[in-house]
C-alpha positions as CSV (number, residue, x, y, z in Angstrom):
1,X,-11.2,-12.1,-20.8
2,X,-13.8,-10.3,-18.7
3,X,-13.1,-6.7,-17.6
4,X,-12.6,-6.5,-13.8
5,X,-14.1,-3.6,-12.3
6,X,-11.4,-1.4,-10.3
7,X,-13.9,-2.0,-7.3
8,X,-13.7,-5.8,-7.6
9,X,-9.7,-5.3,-7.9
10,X,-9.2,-3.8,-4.5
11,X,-11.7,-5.8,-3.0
12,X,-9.2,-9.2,-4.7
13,X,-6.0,-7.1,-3.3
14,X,-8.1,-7.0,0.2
15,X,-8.7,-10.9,0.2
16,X,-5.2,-11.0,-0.3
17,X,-3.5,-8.8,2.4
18,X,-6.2,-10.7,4.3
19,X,-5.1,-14.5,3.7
20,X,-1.5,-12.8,4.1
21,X,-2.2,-11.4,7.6
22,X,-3.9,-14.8,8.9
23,X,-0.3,-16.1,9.3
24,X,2.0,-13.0,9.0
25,X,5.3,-15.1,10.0
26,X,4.8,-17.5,7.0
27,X,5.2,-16.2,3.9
28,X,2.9,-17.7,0.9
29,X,4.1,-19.1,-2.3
30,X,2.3,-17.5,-5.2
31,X,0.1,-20.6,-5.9
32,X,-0.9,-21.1,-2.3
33,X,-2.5,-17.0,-2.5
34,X,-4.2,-18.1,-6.1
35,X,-5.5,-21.3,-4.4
36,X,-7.3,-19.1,-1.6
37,X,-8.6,-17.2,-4.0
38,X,-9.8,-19.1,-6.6
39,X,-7.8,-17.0,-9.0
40,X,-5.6,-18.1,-11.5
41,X,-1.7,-17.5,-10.8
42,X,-1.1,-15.5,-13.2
43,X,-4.0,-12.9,-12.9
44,X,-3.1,-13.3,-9.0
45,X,0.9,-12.5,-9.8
46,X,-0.3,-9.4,-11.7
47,X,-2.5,-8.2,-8.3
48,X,0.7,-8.8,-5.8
49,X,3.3,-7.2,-8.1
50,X,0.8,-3.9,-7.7
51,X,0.4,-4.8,-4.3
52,X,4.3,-4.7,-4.5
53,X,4.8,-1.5,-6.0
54,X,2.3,0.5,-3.5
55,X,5.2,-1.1,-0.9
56,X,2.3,-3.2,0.9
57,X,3.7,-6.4,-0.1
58,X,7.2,-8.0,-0.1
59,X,8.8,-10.6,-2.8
60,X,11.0,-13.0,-1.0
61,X,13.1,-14.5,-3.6
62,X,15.5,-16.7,-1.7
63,X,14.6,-19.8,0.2
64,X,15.8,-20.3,3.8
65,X,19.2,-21.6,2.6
66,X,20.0,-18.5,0.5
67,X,19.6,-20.0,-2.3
68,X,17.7,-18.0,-5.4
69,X,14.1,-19.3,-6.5
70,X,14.4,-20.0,-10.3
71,X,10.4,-19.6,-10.9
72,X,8.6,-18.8,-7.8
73,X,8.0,-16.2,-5.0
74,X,7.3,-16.0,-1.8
75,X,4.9,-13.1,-0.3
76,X,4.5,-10.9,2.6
77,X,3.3,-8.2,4.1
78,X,5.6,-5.5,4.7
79,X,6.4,-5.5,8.4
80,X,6.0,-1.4,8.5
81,X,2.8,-1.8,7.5
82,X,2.1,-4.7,9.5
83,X,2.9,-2.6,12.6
84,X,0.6,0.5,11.5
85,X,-2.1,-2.2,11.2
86,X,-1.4,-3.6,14.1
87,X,-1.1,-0.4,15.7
88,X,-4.6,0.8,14.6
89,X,-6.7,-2.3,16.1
């Protein structure tokens, strides 16, 4: 496996708040973010679970009937930050 610089990686995290923010309301199954990028899902579920812990990101694990997701994720942005953002443009 190539060696990513740490440049690259925040540029990928970027591309992914990015394709997040286009529709802020609908939150994005992990495939549909790898599909954008042209990244693999599991190299693209490593970059949102550290997007995740730096609180940028949310996991939605439920679907809109309550019930749990055995194997997949939903992702958003976290609406605090959503409203600095939005604050700052």
């Amino acid at each position: 496996m190539v060696k990513l610089s740490s440049k690259t990686l925040n540029l990928l995290k970027d591309d992914i708040i990015s394709i997040l923010y286009e529709d802020s309301l609908k939150p994005l199954l992990t495939i549909e973010i790898a599909r954008e990028l042209r990244r693999d899902k599991e190299f693209t579920k490593e970059l949102l679970n550290k997007l995740k812990e730096q609180e940028i990101l949310i996991e939605i694990k439920k679907n809109n009937k309550g019930k749990d997701y055995i194997k997949r994720s939903r992702w958003t942005i976290n609406p605090e930050v959503l409203k600095k953002f939005q604050n700052e443009l």
